[in-house]
C-alpha positions as CSV (number, residue, x, y, z in Angstrom):
1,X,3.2,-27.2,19.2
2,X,0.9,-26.4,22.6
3,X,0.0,-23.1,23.0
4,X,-2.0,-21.5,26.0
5,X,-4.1,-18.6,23.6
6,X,-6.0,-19.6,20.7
7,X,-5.8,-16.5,17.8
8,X,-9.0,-15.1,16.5
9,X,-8.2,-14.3,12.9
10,X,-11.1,-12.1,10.7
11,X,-11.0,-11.2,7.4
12,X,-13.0,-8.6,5.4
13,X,-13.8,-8.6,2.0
14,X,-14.6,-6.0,-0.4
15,X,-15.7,-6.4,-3.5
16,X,-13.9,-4.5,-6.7
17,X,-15.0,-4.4,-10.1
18,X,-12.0,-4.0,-12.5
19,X,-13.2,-4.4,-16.2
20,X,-11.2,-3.6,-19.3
21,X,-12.4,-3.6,-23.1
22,X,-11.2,-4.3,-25.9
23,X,-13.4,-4.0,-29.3
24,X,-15.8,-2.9,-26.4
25,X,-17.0,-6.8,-26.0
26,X,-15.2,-8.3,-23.0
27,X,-17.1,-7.6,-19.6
28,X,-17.7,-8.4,-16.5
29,X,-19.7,-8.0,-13.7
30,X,-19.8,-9.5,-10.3
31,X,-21.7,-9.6,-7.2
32,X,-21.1,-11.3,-3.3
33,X,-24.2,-12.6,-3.6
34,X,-23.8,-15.2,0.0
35,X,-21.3,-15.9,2.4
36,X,-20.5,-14.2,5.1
37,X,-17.8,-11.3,5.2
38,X,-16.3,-10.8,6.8
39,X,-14.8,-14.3,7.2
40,X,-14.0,-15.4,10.8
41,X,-11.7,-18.2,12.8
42,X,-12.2,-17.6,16.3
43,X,-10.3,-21.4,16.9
44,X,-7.1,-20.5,15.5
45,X,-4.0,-21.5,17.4
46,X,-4.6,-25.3,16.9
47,X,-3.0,-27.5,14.8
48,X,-4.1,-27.1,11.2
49,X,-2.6,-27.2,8.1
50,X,-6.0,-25.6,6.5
51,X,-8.1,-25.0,9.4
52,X,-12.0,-24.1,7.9
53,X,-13.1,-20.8,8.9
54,X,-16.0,-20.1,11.8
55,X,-19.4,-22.4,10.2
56,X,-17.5,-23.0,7.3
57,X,-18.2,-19.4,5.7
58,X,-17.5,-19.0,2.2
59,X,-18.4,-16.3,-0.2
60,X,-20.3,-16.7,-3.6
61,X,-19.5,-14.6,-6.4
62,X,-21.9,-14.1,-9.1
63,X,-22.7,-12.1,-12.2
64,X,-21.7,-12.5,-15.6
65,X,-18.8,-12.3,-17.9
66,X,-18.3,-11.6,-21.8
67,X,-14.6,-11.9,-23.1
68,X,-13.7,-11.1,-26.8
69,X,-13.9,-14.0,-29.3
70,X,-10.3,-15.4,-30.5
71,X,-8.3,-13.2,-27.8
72,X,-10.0,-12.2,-24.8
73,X,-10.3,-13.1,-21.8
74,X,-11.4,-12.8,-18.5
75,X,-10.6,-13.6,-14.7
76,X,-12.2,-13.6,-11.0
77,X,-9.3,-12.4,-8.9
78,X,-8.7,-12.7,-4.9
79,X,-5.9,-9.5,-4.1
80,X,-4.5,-9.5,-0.2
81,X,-2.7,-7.1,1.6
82,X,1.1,-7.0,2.0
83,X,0.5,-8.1,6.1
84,X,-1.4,-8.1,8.9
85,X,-0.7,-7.4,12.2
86,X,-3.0,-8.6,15.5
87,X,-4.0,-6.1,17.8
88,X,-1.3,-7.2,20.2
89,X,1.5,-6.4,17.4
90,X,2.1,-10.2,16.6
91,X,2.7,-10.9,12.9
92,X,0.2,-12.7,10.4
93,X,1.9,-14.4,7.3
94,X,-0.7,-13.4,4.0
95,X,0.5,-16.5,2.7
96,X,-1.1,-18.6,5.8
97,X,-4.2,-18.2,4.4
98,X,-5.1,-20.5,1.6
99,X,-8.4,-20.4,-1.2
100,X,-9.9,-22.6,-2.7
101,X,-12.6,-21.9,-6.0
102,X,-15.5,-24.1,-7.2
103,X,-18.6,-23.3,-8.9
104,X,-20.4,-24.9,-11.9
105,X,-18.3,-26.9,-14.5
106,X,-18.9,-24.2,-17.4
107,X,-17.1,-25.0,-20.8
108,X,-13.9,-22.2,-21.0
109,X,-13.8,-21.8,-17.4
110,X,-10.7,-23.2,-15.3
111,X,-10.1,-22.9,-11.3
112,X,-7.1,-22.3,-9.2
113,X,-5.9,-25.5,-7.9
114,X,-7.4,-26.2,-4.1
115,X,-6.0,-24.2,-1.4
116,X,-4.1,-22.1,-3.3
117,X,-1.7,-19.8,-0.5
118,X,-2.8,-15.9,-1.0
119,X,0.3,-13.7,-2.2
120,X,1.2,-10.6,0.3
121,X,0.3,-7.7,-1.3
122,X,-0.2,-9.5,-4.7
123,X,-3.9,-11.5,-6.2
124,X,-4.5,-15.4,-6.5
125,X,-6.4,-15.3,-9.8
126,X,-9.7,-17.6,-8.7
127,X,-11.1,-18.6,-11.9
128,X,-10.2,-17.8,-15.8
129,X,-12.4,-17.5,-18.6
130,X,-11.5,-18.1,-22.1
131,X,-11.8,-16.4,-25.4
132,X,-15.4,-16.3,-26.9
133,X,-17.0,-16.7,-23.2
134,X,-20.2,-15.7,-22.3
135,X,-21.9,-16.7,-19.3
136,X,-24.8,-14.9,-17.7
137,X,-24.7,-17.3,-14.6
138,X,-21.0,-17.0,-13.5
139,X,-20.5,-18.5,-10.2
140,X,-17.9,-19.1,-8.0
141,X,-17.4,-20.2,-4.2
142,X,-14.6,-18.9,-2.3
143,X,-13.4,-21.2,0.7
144,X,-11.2,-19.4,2.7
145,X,-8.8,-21.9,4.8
146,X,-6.1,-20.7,7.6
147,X,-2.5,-22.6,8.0
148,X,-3.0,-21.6,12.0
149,X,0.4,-24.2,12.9
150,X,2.4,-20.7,13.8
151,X,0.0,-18.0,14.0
152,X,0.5,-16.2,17.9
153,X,-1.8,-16.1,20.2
154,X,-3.7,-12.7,19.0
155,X,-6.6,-10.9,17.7
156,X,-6.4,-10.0,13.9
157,X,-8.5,-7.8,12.0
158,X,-8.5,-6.6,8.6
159,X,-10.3,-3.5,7.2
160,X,-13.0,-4.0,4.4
161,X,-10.6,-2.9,1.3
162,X,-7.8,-5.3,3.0
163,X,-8.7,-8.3,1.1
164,X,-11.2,-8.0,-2.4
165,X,-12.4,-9.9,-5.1
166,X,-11.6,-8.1,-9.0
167,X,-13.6,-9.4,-12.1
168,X,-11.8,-8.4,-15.5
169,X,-12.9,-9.3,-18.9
170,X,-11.1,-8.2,-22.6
């Protein structure tokens, strides 16, 4: 599909700290500690399946995380917004935007599959931890990809609490 406007497509990020304890043991804690935010794609309206954001920006997550021998646990969570709409009115599917989670290869900590599509209004979790955890080096990359095949021909901008990143721990 040919189209005569390329889309510019930018995403902020805010970072949320969710963290629930049980026996008071499970915690987390998390920082953006790189990456740019918010993220950017000012080539949309190509042909891309998962078309990498402006210089390849990705965030890094880092901090720590404690979950509760035999039954905690613990998570790194993306949340999106129900929709977005371009300053020209025209539609952007939540769902169009794909993640993608890497990081060290710790022992009791799993990622999302590659390019993972975002749920509207709902989280991708990123990364799980399991029971009996503790890492004071947690860290996770967040690759942000765009499915720009059908996005219109418009300017879209989110505001920083659209999009966020939730650590929990139990």
């Amino acid at each position: 599909m040919h189209r005569a406007a390329l889309a510019a497509v930018v995403l902020a990020t805010a970072l949320m700290l969710s963290t629930s304890h049980a026996y008071a043991l499970g915690i987390a804690s998390i920082s953006l500690s790189s990456g740019t935010t918010p993220v950017s794609w000012t080539n949309a309206g190509t042909t891309d399946t998962y078309l990498s954001p402006d210089n390849n920006d990705a965030l890094t997550v880092t901090g720590t995380m404690q979950t509760t021998p035999l039954t905690g646990s613990g998570s790194i969570a993306i949340s999106a917004p129900s929709s977005i709409t371009g300053t020209r009115g025209a539609p952007l599917t939540v769902s169009d935007v794909s993640v993608t989670c890497s990081g060290s290869s710790l022992s009791g900590q799993t990622y999302v599959a590659n390019k993972t599509p975002l749920v509207p209004g709902g989280s991708v979790t990123c990364a799980t931890y399991a029971a009996g955890f503790v890492s004071l080096g947690v860290s996770v990359t967040v690759q942000f990809y765009l499915d720009d095949r059908a996005v219109p021909a418009d300017t879209y901008l989110t505001s920083s609490t659209a999009f966020g990143i939730v650590a929990t721990a139990s």
